[in-house]
N, C-alpha and C positions, 0 to 999 in steps of 0.2 A: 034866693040868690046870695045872700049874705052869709045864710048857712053854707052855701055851696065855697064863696068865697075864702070863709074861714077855716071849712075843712082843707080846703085844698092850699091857705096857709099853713094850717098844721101838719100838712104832708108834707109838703117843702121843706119847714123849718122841721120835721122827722127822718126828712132824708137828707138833708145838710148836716144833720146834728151825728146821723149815723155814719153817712161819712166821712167825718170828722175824727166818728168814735174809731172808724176801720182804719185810718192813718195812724193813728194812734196805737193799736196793736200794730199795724204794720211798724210803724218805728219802733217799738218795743220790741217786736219778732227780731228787726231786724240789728238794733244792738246786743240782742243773748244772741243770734247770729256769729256777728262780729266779736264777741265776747270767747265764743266757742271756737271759732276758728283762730283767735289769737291763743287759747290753751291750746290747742291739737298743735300750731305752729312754735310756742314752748316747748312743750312735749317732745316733740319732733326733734326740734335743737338739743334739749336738754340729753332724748337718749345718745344722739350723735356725737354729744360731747362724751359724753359716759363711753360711749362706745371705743371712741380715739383715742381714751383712759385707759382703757382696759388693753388694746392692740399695743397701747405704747407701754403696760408694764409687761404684757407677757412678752413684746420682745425684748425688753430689759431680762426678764428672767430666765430666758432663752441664753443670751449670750452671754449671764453669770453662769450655765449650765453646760457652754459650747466653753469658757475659759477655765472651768473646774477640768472639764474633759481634755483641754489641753493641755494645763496643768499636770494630770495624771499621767496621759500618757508621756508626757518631756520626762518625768518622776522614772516611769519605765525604762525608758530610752536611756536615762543618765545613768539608771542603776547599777547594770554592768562594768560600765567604766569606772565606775568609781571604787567597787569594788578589786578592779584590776590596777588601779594606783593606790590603794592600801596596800594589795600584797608584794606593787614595786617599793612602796616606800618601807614596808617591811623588810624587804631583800635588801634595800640600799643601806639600812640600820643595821643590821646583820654584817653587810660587810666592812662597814664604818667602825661599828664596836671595837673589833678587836685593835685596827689602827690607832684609835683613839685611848682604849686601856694602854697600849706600848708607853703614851706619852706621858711622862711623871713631871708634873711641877717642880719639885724643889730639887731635883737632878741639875734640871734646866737653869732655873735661876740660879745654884752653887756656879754652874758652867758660866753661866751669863757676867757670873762676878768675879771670877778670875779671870775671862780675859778683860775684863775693864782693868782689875787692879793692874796686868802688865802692860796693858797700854799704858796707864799712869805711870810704873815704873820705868819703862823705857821713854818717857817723855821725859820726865823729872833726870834720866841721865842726860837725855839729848841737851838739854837746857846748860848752858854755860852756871859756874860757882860763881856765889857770890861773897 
């Protein structure tokens, strides 16, 4: 009976003891668990961030692509006109020149100095003697 006693203490304290030991892998199981689900949940965020990176420069470089192209074609559009106010501004220089060659400097100021001298001369009469 004592034999029977003790065996069947050592089964109790073998099946307590295991158990024990089976919570024990259970908590362990269950923090690499929790350990793994917190990397996949990383993971997870980290591609999403990368992702909204990546969406957010190819539209950046979308619409430095859509402004070059703007760009170019305004460049077209302008090209025309531009070219047709050079060949007005040619014509208007063309017609200018010759106006302008007529006009001689020192003609002008010799003119310019004698009518001053006779204003002064005819002042200088007007003036009572002293």
């Amino acid at each position: 009976m004592k034999f029977s006693i003790v065996a069947a203490l050592v089964v109790v304290l073998a099946i307590t003891n295991g158990s024990e030991a089976g919570s024990l892998v259970k908590r362990e199981v269950q923090a690499e668990v929790d350990k793994i689900t917190q990397l996949f949940n990383d993971m997870s965020a980290s591609i999403t961030s990368t992702t909204q990176d990546m969406v957010a420069k190819m539209k950046t470089m979308e619409m430095g692509n859509t402004a070059q192209t703007y760009m170019a074609n305004g460049k077209t559009k302008l090209q025309p006109l531009m070219e047709k106010l050079q060949a007005e501004a040619a014509k208007l220089q063309e017609q200018v020149q010759p106006l302008i060659g007529n006009i001689e400097v020192k003609p002008l100021t010799d003119m310019m100095e004698k009518f001053f001298q006779q204003v002064m001369d005819q002042t200088k009469a007007l003036m009572p003697s002293q």
